[in-house]
MARKE-780249 format. One line per 4 residues: number of its first residue (from 1); their letters; for each residue x, y, z of N, C-alpha, C. Coordinates in Angstrom, 2 decimals. Layout:
N
NUM	a	X/Y/Z/X/Y/Z/X/Y/Z | ... .
# end
This chain:
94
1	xxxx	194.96/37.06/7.67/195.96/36.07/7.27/196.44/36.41/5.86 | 197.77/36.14/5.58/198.47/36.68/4.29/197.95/35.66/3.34 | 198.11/35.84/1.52/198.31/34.59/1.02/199.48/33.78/1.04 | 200.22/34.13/1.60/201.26/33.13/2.00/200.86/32.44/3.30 .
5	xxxx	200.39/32.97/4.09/200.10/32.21/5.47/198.89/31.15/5.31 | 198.51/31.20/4.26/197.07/30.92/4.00/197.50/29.41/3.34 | 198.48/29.40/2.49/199.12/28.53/1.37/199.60/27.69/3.03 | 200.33/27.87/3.25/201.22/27.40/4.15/199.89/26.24/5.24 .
9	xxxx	198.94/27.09/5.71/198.25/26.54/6.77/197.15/25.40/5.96 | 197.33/25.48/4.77/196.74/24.50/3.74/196.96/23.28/3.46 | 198.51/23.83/3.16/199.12/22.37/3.21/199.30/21.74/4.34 | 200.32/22.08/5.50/200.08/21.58/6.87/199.11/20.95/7.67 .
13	xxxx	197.84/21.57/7.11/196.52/21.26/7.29/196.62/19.74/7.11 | 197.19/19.13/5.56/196.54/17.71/4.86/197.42/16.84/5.60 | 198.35/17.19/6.79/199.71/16.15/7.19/198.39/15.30/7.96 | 198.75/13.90/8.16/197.41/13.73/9.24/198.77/12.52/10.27 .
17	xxxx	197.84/12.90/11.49/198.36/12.15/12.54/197.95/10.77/12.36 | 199.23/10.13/12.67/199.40/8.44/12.67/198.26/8.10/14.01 | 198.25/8.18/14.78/197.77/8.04/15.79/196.26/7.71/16.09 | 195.56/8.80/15.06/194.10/9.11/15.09/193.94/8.66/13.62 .
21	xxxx	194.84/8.95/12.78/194.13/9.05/11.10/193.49/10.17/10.73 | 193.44/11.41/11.53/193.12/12.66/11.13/193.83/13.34/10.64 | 192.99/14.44/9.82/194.31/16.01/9.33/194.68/16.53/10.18 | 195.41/16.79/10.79/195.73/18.27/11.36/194.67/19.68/11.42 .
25	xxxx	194.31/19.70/10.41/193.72/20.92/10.25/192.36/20.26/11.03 | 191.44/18.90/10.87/190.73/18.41/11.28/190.67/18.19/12.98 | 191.85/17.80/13.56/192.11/17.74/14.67/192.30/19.38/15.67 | 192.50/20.42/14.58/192.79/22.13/15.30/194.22/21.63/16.11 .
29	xxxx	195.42/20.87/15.48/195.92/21.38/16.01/197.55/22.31/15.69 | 196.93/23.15/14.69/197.75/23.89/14.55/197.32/25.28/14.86 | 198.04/25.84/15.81/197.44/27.11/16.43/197.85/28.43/16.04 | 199.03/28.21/15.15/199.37/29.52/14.69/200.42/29.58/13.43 .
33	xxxx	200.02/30.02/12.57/201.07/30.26/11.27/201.50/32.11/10.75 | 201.83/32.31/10.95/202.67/33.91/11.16/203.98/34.04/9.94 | 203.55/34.56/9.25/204.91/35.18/8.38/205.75/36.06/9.52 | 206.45/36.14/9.64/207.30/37.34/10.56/208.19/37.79/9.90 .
37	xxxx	208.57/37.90/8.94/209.29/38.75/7.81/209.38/38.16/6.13 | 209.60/38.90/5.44/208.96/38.29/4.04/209.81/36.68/4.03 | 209.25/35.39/3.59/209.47/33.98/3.54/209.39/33.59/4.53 | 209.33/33.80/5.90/209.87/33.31/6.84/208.47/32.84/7.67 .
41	xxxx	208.58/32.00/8.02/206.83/31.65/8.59/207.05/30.84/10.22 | 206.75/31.40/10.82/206.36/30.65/12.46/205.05/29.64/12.44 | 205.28/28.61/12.93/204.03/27.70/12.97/204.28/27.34/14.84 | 203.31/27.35/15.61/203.04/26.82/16.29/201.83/25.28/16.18 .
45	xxxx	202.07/24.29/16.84/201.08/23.49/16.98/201.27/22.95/18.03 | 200.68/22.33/18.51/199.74/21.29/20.01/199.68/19.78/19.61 | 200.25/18.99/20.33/199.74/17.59/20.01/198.78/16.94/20.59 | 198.53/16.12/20.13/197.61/15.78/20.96/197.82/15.03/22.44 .
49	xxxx	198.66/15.05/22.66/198.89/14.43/24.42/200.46/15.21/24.85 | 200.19/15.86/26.37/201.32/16.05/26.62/203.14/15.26/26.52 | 202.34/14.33/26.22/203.71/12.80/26.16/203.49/12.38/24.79 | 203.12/12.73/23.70/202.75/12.44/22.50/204.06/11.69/21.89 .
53	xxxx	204.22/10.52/21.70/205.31/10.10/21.09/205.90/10.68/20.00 | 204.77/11.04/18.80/204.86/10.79/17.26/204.93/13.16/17.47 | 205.18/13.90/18.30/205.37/15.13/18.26/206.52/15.52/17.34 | 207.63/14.77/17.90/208.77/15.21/16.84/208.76/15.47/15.24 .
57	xxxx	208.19/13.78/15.06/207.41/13.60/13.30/206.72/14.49/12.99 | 205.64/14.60/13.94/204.67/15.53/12.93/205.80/16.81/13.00 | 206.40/17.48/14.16/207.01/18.97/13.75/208.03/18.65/12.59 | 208.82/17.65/12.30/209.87/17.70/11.17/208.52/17.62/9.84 .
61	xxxx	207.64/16.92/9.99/206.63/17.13/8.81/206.10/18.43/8.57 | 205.41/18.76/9.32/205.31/20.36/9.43/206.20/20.98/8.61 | 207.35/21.21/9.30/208.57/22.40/8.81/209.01/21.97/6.66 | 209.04/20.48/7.01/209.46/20.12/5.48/208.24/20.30/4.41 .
65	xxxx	206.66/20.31/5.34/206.05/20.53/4.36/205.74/22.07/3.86 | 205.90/22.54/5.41/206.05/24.40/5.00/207.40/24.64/4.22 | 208.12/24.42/3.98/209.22/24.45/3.43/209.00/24.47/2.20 | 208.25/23.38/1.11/207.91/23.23/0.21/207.07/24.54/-1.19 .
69	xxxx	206.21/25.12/0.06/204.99/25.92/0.05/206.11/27.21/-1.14 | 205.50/27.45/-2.21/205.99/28.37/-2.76/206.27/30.06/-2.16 | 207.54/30.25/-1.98/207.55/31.97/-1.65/208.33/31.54/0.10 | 208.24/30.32/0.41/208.64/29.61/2.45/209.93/29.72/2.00 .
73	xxxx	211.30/30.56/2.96/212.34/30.48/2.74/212.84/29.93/3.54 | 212.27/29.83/4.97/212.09/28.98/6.26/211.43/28.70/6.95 | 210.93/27.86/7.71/209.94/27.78/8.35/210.17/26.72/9.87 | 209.79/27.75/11.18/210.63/27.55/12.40/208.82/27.02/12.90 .
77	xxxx	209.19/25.79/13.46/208.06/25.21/14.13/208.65/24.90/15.43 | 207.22/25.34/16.37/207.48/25.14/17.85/206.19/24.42/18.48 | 206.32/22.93/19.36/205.68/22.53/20.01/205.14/23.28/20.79 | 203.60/22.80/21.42/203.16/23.68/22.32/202.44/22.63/23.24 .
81	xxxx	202.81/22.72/24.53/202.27/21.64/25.49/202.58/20.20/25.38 | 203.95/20.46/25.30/204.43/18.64/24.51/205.69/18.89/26.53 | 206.07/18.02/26.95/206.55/17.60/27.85/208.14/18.21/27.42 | 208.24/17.61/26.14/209.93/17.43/25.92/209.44/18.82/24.78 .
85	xxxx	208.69/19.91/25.09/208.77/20.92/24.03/210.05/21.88/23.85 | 210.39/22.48/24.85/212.12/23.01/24.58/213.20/22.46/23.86 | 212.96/20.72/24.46/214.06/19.68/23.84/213.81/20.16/21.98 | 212.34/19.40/21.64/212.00/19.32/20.44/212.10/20.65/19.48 .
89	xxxx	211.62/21.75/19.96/211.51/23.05/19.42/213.17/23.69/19.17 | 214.00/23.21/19.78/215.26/23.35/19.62/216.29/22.19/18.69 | 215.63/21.12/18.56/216.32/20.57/17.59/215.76/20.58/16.13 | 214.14/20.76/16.22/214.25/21.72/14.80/214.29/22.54/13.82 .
93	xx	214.15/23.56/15.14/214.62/24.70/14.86/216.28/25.50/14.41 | 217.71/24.39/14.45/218.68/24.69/13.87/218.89/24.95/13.12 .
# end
């Protein structure tokens, strides 16, 4: 893992789900953070229920908090096992 990927999966880590009151990082469910060209960072995560209401939130939290992360010039987050994941992964990913 880069130190940028590292920074990135740190912060994301502290977002915590409304739902449970956990971190993210506590819950595992972020499954993948990937630089794929210099600034640019892929995050995959998993919610916790295929019908997860609060999926959208956490991915716009996600992306705004990777966003933040010093050296993130973008950062493209994609649901994984969410029902409406195409829907979601495409509207915040524009």
């Amino acid at each position: 893992m880069t130190d940028l990927e590292d920074k990135v999966l740190n912060e994301i880590g502290k977002i915590i789900d409304l739902e449970t009151g956990l971190a993210l990082s506590e819950m595992k469910m972020i499954r993948l953070v990937k630089e794929t060209e210099r600034g640019v960072v892929r995050i995959d995560f998993t919610p916790t229920s295929p019908v997860c209401p609060m999926a959208i939130k956490i991915a716009v939290e996600i992306k705004n908090k990777a966003e933040n992360v010093e050296g993130v010039k973008k950062a493209l987050v994609f649901v994984r096992g969410h029902i409406m994941e195409n829907e979601i992964n495409e509207r915040i990913n524009k």
